[in-house]
N, C-alpha and C positions, 0 to 999 in steps of 0.2 A: 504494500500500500504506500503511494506517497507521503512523504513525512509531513509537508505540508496542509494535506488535507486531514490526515488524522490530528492534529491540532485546530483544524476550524479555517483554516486561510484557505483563501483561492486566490490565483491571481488576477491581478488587472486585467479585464477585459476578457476573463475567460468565460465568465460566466453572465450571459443575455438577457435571461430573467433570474426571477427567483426558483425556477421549479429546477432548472440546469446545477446543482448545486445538490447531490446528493452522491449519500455516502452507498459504498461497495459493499462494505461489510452487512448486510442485510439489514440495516437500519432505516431504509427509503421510508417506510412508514408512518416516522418520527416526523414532528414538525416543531417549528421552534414555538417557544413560549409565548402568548398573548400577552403584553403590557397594557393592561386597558384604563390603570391606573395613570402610565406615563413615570412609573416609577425612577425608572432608566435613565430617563432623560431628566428629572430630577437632582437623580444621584449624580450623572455628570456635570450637570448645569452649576450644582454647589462644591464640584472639586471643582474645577475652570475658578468659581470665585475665591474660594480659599485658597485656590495656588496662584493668583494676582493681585488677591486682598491687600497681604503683606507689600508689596511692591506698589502699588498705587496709593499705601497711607503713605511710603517717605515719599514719593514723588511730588505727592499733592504739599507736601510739610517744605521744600524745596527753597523756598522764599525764607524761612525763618530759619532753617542748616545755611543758606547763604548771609545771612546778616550774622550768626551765631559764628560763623568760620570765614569771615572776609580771605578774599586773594588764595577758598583751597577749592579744590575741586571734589567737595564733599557729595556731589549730586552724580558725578561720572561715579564715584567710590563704593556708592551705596548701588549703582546698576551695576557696575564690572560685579560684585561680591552677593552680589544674587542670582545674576547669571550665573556666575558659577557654580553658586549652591544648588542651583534650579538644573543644571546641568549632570553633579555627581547625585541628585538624587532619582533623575529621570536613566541614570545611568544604570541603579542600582535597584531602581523598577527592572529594567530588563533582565540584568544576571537575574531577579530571585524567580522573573517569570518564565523564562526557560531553564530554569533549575528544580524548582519545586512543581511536585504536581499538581493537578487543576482542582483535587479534593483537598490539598494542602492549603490551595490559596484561596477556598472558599471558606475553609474553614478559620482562621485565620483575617481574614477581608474584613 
């Protein structure tokens, strides 16, 4: 079986509708989950804000870090050093996600 799709991926453009998109292993049956709540899109919508939250309260404070540190570049300082943080933690999303298995990081999530 491709490694790919037994983890849930397909690639770009391979698949034309929805119904193109099933598994080998005799699971064609199966259909995904109903979200009729919109849970999903919830749950994303408030990571997206709590991973930008942090970042747009010093942006927005920007005026008062410049009067408080005349002649520093306290506003480049505070973006470089979140990028980065934003960076090893999106980094360390991935190792744990193709490390740990999918009943680990549900349980666990």
């Amino acid at each position: 079986m491709d490694e790919n799709l037994s983890r849930g991926y397909i690639a770009l453009g391979k698949a034309h509708t929805s119904n193109d998109f099933r598994f080998t292993n005799g699971y064609s049956h199966l259909s995904p989950p109903v979200d009729k709540y919109n849970f999903i899109y919830l749950s994303l919508l408030l990571a997206g804000v709590g991973f930008l939250l942090p970042y747009n309260s010093f942006v927005i404070a920007g005026d008062y870090f410049i009067k408080q540190y005349p002649g520093s570049t306290i506003i480049f300082d505070m973006s470089f050093v979140y990028i980065i943080m934003a960076f090893f933690a999106v980094l360390a999303n991935n190792i744990l996600v193709e490390t740990l298995s999918l009943n680990t990081r549900i349980t666990f999530g």
